[in-house]
N, C-alpha and C positions, 0 to 999 in steps of 0.2 A: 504494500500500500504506500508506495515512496510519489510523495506530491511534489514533492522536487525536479526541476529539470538536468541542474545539477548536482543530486544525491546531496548536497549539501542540508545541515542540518536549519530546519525552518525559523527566522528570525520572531520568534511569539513576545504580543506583549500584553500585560494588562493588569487590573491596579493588583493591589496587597489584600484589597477588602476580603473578608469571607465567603461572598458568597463566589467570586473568582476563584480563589484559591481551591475552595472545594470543588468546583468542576474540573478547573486544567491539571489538580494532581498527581489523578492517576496518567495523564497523558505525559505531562513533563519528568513525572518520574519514572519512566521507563516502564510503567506496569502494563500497558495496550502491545501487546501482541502483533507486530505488521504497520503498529502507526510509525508514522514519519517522525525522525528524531527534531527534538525542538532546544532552539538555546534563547531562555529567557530572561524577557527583563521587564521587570515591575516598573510600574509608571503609574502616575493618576491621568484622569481620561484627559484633563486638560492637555498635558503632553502626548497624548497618543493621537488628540485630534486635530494638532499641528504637525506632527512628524506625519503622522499617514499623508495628509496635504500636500508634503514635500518629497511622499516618496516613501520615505522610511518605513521597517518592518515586513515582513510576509504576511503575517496574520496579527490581528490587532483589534483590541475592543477599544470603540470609540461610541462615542454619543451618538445616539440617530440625529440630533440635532448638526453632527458634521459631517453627515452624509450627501448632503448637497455640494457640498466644497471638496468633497472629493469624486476624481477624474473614472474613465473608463478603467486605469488600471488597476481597479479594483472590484471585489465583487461583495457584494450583499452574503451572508450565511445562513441558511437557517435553523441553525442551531449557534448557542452557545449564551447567547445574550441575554438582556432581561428585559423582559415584560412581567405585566402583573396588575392586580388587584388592590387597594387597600396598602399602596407602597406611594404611594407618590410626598412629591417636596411640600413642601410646611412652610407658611408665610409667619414668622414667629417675632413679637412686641414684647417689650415689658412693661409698656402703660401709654396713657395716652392715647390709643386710637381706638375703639369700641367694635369685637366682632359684627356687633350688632350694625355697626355702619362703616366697612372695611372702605369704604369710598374718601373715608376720613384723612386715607394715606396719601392724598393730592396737597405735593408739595412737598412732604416727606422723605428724609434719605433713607435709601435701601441698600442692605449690602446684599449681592448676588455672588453665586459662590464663579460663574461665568456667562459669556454672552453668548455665548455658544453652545447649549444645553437644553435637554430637553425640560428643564426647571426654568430656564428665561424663559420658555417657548411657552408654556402653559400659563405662565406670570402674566405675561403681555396678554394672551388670549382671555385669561383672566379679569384682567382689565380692562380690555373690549369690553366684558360680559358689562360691567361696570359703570361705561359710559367714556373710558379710558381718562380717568384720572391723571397729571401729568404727573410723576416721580421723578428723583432726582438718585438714579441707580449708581453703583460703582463697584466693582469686582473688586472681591479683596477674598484670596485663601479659606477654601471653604471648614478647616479648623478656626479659623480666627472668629468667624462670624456672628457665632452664637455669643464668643464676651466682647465683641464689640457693642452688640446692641446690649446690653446688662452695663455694658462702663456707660449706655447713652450717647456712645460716637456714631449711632445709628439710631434711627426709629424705630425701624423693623429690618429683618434679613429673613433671602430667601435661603431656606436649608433641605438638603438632602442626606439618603442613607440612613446612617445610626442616629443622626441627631434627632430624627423623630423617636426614643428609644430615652434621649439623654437632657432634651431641653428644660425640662422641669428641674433639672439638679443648677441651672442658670439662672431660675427665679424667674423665668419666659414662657408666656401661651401662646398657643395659636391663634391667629387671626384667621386663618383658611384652612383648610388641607388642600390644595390643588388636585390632590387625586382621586376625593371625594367630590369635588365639584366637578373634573375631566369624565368621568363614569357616568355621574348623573347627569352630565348634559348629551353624551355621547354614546354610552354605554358599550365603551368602549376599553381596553388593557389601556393602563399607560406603556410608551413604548419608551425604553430609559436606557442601555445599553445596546450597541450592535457590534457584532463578530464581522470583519471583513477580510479580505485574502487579497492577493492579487492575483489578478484575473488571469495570469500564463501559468497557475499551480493547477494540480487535480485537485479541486475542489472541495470533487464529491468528496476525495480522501481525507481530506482535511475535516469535512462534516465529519464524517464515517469516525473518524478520532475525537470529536470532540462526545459526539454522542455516546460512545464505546467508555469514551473517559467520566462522562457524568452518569453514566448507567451504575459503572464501578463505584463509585463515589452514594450513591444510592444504596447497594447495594451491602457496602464494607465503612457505611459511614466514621468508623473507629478507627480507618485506615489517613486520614487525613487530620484528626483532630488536631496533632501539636501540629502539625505542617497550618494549618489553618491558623493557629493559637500565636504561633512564629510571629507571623506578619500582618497580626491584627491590629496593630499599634494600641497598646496596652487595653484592649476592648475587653470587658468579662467575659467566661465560657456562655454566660447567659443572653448577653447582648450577642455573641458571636451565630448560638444558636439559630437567635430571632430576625437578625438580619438573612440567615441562610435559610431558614423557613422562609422569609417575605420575598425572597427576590431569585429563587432556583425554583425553578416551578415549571409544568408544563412547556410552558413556551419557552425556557430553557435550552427542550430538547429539539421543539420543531413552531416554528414561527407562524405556520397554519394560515389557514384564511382568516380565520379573525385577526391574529398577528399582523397580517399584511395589510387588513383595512386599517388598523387603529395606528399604524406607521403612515400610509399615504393619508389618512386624516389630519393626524398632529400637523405632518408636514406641508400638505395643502395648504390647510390655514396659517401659518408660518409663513408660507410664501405669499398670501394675502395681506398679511400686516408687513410685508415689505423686509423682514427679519432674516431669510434667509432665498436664494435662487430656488427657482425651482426644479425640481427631484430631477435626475436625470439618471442614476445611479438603477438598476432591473433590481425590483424587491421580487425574491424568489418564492 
């Protein structure tokens, strides 16, 4: 199963999070049987969805949100990524602005953990919903986020991952859940992570490993756990859990037609508020 043109070992990248680590595992550890050998390197999606841009990597999770800005040489997966229910980013305050009237955040600094994400993209669509409110956004480290707005260098910030898990130890609620509003307007997965390749690899083999590697992973969950625990940047085995429960899920292993509508929705409307070109990238 060598997806390589030149036998060479595949350049894999993608974050430290858990719910990563627990799919590519068994693949990068040697355990899959016929997959194609991999040498990787941990990144946050912020760097995976500027280096794929330019090139970099064989195989790479990036943001569906940088799927537009990336060219023919590369291909859509359908497997590996994350979709989901009941996962999405968190508009989070620590006073001042009333769930009850989120409209209130016109005029307000926001920190955004990027511009390029599927958490800006829903934010803004958000705001549409809203009557679009003008903000005054600014990317700043999606660690830093949550004591930014607790020190009041921020009004609200928009957060993702474990922060929904941790904001409350910040003395911060929520203004929104986005993923609760994206569902109930759309009825639709959020689409939040994508697996991409370049396009001159065997693909399918690539799928065929990823799926082969999150089956394992399913099946031997005990086989990953310090490997997981490693490079969770000091997360509890509890938080570790809950993030890999919320974010390894079906669509995980196969991106399905529901997967494929709630990806050309996000991003439709994304390219209607001017936020990003439009799709050119084949969602498989």
């Amino acid at each position: 199963m060598d997806a390589s043109k030149t036998g060479a070992p595949l350049h894999l990248a993608h974050s430290p999070c858990p719910n990563d680590t627990f799919i590519y595992h068994a693949w990068t550890s040697g355990l899959i049987d016929g997959a194609p050998a991999t040498r990787l390197t941990f990144a946050d999606i912020d760097v995976t969805n500027t280096a794929c841009a330019r090139g970099e990597f064989d195989v790479a999770k990036v943001s569906y949100a940088a799927l537009p800005y990336l060219g023919d040489e590369w291909r859509l997966l359908p497997a590996g990524g994350a979709l989901g229910r009941g996962c999405g980013p968190l508009v989070l305050t620590a006073d001042g602005i009333s769930a009850d009237d989120p409209a209130g955040l016109a005029g307000k600094r926001v920190a955004v953990p990027s511009d390029r994400s599927t958490a800006f993209m829903l934010f803004n669509l958000w705001l549409r919903d809203l009557g679009s409110p003008e903000v005054a956004w600014e990317v700043v480290p999606f660690d830093q986020i949550m004591p930014a707005v607790r020190d009041g260098r921020f009004d609200a910030g928009l957060v993702i991952h474990e922060a929904r898990f941790t904001y409350g130890e910040y003395g911060l609620r929520s203004l929104v859940d986005l993923g609760e509003w994206w569902e109930g307007s759309t009825g639709c997965p959020i689409p939040l992570g994508a697996i991409v390749a370049k396009s001159h690899l065997d693909t399918d083999a690539v799928t065929a490993a990823i799926r082969a590697s999150l089956d394992y992973a399913w099946a031997h969950p005990e086989a990953s756990r310090a490997y997981v625990a490693e490079h969770a940047q000091e997360m509890s085995d509890d938080v570790c859990r809950m993030h890999i429960d919320l974010y390894v899920n079906e669509f995980s292993r196969d991106l399905g037609a529901e997967g494929r509508s709630a990806v050309e929705r996000l991003l439709g409307g994304a390219a209607e508020l001017g936020l990003v070109p439009k799709l050119t990238i084949a969602v498989p």
